[in-house]
C-alpha positions as CSV (number, residue, x, y, z in Angstrom):
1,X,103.7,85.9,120.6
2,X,104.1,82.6,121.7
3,X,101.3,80.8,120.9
4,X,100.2,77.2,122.6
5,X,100.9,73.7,120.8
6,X,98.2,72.3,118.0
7,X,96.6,76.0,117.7
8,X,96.7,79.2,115.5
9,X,96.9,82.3,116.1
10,X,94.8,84.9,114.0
11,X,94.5,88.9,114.3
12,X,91.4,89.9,112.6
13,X,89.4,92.7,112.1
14,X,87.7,94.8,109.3
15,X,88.6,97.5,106.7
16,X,85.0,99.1,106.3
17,X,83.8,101.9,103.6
18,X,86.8,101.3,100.8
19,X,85.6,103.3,98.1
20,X,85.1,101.9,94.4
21,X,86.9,105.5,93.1
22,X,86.9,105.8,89.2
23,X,89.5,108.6,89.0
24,X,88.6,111.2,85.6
25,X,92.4,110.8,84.7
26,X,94.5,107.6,85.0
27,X,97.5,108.1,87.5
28,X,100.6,109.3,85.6
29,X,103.9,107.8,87.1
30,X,106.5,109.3,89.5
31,X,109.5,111.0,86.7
32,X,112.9,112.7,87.0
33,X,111.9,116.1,88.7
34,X,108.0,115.3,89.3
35,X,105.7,113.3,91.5
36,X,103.2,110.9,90.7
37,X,100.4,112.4,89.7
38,X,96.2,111.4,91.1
39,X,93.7,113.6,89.4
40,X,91.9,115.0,92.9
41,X,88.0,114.3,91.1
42,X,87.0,111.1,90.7
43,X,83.5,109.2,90.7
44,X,82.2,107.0,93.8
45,X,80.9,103.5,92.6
46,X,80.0,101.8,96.2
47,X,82.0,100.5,98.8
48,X,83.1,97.5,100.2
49,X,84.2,96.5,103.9
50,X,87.1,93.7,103.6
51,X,87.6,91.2,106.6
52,X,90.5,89.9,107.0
53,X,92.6,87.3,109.6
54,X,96.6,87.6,109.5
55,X,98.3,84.2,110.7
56,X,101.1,85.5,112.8
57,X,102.9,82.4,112.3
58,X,103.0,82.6,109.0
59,X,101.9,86.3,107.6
60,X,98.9,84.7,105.2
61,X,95.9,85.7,105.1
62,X,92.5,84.8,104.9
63,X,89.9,87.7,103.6
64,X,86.5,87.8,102.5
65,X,85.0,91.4,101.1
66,X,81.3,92.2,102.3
67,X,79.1,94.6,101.5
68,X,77.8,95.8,105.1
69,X,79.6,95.6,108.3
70,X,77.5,94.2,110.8
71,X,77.3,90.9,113.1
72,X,76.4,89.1,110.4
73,X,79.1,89.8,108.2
74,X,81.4,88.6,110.7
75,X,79.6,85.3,111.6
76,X,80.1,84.9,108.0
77,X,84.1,85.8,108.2
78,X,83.9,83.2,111.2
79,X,82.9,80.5,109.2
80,X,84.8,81.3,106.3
81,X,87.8,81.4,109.0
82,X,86.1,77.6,110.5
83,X,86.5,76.5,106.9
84,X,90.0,77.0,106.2
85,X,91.7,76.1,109.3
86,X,92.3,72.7,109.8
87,X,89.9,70.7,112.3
88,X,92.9,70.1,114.6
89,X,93.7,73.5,115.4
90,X,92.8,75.4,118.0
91,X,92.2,79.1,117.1
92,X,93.0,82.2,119.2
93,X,91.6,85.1,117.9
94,X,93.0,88.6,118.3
95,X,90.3,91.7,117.9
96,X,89.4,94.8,119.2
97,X,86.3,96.1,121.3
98,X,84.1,97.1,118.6
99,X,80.5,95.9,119.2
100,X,80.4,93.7,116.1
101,X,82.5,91.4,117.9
102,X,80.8,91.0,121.0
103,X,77.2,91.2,119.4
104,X,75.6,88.3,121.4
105,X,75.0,86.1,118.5
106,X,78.7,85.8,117.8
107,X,79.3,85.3,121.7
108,X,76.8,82.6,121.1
109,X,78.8,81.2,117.9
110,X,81.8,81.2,119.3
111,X,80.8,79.1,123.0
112,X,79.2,76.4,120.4
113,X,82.8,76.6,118.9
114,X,85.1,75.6,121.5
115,X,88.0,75.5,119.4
116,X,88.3,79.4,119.6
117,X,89.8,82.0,122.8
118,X,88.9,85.3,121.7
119,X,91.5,87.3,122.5
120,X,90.6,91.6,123.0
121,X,92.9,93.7,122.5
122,X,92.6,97.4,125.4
123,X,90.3,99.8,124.7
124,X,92.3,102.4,122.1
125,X,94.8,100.1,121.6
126,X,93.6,98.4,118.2
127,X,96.9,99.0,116.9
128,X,98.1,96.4,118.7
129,X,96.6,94.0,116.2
130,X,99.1,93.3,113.8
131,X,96.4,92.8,111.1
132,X,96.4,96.7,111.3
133,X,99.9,96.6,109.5
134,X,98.6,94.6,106.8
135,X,95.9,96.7,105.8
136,X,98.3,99.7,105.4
137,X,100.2,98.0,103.2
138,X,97.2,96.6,101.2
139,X,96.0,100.6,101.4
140,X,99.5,101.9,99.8
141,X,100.4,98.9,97.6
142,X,96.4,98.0,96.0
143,X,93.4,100.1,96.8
144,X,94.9,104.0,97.2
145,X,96.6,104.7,94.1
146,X,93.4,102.6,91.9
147,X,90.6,103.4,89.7
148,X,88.0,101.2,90.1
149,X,84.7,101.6,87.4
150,X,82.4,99.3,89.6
151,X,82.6,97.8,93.4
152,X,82.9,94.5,91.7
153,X,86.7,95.7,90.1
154,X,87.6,96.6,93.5
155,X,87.0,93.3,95.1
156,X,88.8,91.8,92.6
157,X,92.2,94.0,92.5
158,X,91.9,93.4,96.4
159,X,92.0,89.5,95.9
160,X,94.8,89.9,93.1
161,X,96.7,91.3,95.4
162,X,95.8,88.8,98.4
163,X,96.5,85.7,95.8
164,X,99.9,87.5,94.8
165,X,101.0,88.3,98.9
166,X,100.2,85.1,100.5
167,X,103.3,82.8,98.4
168,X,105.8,85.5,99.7
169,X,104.5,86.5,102.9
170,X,106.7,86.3,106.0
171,X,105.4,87.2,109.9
172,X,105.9,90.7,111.2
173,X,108.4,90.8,113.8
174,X,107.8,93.4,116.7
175,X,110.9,95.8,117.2
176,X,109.5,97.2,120.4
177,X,109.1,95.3,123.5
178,X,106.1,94.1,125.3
179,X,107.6,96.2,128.3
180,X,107.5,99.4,126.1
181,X,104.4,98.6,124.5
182,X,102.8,97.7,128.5
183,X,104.4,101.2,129.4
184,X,102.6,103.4,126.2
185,X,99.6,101.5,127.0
186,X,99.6,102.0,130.5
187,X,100.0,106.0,130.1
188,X,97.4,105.7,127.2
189,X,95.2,104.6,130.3
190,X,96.4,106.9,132.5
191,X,96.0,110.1,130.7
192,X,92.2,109.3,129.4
193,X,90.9,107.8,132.7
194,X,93.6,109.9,135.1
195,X,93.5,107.0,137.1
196,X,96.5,104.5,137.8
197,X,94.6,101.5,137.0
């Protein structure tokens, strides 16, 4: 939220198993008295996984669509992230507890980078990663209403839409507080641990 002087601040995670869907029928528009209409058999082409680092600052982001999702892919989103930021940055890195990101050859990445803080967010409490709200509105606005022939169409609808969203994007501004947010967190804990810890 308040991030320190000369650094940036980046929520990142990973969008695994979209499915390349080639729907039999194209989707027929919303019309006076009916809703849109998606045919409910279509044909699986492959998936993708698509990483992806939201600038809270700014609301850009910086993706890169894999086909796995393992340690490796995400040294690879590292770099790409390495690349792209400017040299005199510092870079705080919000993510969640999944083992990818604490595999020990990305611990070991990221101490020979000192320019990053990794930053996790609590166990269960990924949606605290405002990245999260990005990919539902990539999900609603790019990838759930499509018909993709091939893996390869998919990609590139999902960088259409990343190209077309970056010149207009603006930050996401919290309406709760941190208080409140603390508080559900907190009895998150409490009721899966029943401890007050």
């Amino acid at each position: 939220m308040n991030p320190p002087e000369k650094a940036m601040v980046l929520c990142v995670d990973e969008k695994s198993q979209i499915q390349a869907l080639d729907r039999t029928q194209p989707v027929l528009p919303m019309g006076l008295g009916y809703l849109e209409g998606v045919t409910h058999d279509y044909v699986r082409h492959g998936t993708t996984t698509l990483f992806a680092a939201l600038d809270i600052a700014s609301g850009r982001v910086l993706t890169q669509c894999k086909i796995r999702h393992r340690h490796q892919e995400f040294l690879q989103f590292l770099r790409h992230i390495d690349q792209n930021v400017p040299k005199e940055l510092d870079i705080h890195i919000v993510v969640d507890n999944y083992v990818t990101h604490k595999h020990h050859k990305v611990k070991r990445w990221l101490q020979m980078h000192p320019r990053y803080q990794v930053h996790y967010t609590p166990t269960y409490a990924s949606w605290l990663n405002q990245v999260e709200i990005w990919f539902n509105i990539i999900t609603q606005r790019a990838i759930r209403r499509g018909s993709f022939r091939a893996v390869k169409d998919l990609i590139e609808n999902i960088q259409k839409f990343v190209d077309s969203y970056n010149p207009n994007s603006t930050p996401f501004m919290w309406t709760a507080t941190a208080d409140s947010i603390l508080q559900k967190v907190c009895r998150l804990y409490q009721s899966i641990s029943g401890s007050q810890h």
